[in-house]
N, C-alpha and C positions, 0 to 999 in steps of 0.2 A: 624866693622870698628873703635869700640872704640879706641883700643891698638894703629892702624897706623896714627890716628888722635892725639893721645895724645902725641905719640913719636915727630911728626912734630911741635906740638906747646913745648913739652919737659914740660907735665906737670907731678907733680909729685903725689905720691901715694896717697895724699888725695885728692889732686888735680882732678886725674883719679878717684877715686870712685865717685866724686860728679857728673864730668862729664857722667859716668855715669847709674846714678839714673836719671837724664835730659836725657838721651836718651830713656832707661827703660819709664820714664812718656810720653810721646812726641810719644812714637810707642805703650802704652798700649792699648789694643783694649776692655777692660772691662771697666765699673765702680769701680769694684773691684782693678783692676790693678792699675788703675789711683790715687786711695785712696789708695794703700799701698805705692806706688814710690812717691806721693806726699809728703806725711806726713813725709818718711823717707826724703825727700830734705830739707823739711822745719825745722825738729830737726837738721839737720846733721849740721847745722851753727846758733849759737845763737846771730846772728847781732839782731843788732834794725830794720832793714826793716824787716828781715824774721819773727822775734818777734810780731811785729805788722799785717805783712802777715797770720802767724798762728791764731791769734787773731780773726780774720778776717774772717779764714776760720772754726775753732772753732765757731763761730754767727750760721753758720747755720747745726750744727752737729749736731743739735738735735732742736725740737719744744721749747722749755722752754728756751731759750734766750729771743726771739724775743715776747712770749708769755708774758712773768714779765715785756717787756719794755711796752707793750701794757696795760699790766696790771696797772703799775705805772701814768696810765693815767690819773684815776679816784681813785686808791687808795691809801691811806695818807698812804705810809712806812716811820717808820722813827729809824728802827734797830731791830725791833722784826722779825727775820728772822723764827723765826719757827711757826709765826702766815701768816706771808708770802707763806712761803712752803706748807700750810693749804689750802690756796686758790685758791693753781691750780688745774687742773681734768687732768689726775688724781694728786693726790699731792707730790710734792717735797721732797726733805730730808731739814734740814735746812743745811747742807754742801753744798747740790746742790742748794740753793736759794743763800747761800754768793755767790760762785763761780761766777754762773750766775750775778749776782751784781756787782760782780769785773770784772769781764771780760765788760762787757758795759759801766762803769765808764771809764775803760781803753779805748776803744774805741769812747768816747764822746757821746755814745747815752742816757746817763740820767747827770745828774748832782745835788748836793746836796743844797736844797736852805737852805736861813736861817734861816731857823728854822729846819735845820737838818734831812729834810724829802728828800729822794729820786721822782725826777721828770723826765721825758724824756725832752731831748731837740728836736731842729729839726733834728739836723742833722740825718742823714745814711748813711747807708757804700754803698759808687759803687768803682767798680775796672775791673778790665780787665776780659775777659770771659773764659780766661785758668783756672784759678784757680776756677772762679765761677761757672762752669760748674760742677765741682765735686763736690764743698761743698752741689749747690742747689740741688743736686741728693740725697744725703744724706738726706736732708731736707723734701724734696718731701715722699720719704719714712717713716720718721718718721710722717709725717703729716697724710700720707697714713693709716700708722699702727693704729694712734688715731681716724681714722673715723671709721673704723669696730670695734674698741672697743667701740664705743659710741653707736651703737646698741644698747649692753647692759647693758652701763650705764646709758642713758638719756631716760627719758620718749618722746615718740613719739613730743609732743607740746612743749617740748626743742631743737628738733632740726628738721632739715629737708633731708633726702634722700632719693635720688631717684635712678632708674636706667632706659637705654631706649639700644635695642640694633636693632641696625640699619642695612641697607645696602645704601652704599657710595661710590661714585664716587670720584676719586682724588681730583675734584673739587668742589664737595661736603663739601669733608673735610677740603679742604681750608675753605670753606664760615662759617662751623663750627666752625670752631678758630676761625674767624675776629668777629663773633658773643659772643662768649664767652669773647675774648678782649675786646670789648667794653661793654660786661656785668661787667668785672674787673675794669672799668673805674667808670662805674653808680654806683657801693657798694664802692666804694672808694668817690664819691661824699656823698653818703646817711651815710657815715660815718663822713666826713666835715661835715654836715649841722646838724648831730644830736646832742642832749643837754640831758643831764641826761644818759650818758654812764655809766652803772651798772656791763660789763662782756663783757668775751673777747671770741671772739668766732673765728674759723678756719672753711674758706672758701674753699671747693676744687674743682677745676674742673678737669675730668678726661676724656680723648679719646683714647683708641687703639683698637688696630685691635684684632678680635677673630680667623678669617681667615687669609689663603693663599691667593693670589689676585689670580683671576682665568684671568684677562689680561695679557696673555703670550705676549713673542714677537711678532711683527709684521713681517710679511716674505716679 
């Protein structure tokens, strides 16, 4: 219904491709999908909204944004980017430590005090769930990726995983989330209240299903 839609408002050819890439995103039934129709919306027009939308959705394309502003918490940068890049697990390039740098200035989540050190401010980013929906999936998975690598980077007494596989009722699984929410709450407390922060560490919690639900329909 693209073409009979566009004909009726009389939009024109670039007009119609944009509309749509918006439709494309809007009917994608993947994560994949979603992330290729996104990205080509968000270049297709280099406004200042979409600029900073991008921006935005760039935060959580990868672990090592949100990781260096965490980072910046406790450690004194103040333009040595490739002792920076040093410090993450695993580590950075010093092009991916500016980047990362530039991109969170742009967004106000650090700012440079003075004496020329990079700081986090309070702020962060919230925005509407269309777009964040795709970016945190992205995120999710790179976060994902650097737990099973830490297997066999960290020694057992540097980190802690586990695994438990269950059998679960619907409502089971409810009571499971609201548990693990409110555990996201308590390390988010225990993180306020701590003093002498040395390192930045990633938290994951994970639930899915292994099986088929063997609750067919009801007749």
């Amino acid at each position: 219904m693209i073409a009979p839609v566009a004909a009726v408002f009389k939009l024109g050819k670039r007009e119609i491709a944009y509309f749509g890439l918006l439709v494309n995103l809007d009917q994608a039934r993947s994560e994949q999908e979603k992330k290729l129709y996104f990205e080509k919306a968000v270049s297709f027009n280099k406004s200042e909204v979409l600029t900073l939308l991008a921006d935005r959705y760039a935060l959580f394309e990868s672990w090592k944004y949100i990781a260096l502003r965490e980072l910046l918490g406790h450690y004194r940068f103040c333009g040595d980017y490739e002792q920076l890049a040093r410090m993450c697990e695993p580590p950075l390039s010093p092009k991916e430590a500016r980047t990362a740098i530039a991109l969170l200035l742009r967004l106000g989540l650090i700012h440079k005090d003075p004496k020329g050190c990079y700081r986090p401010t309070d702020k962060f980013v919230t925005t509407g769930e269309d777009w964040r929906s795709i970016a945190i999936a992205n995120y999710q998975k790179s976060t994902i990726a650097l737990a099973g690598e830490a297997i066999e980077r960290f020694p057992a007494e540097e980190r802690d995983i586990s695994t438990l596989t269950v059998n679960l009722s619907s409502k089971g699984l409810a009571l499971i989330k609201e548990k693990i929410r409110a555990l996201r709450k308590e390390i988010l407390e225990v993180e306020n209240m701590d003093v002498g922060c040395d390192r930045v560490y990633q938290v994951n919690f994970q639930i899915f299903p292994l099986s088929k639900s063997t609750q067919g329909p009801r007749s």
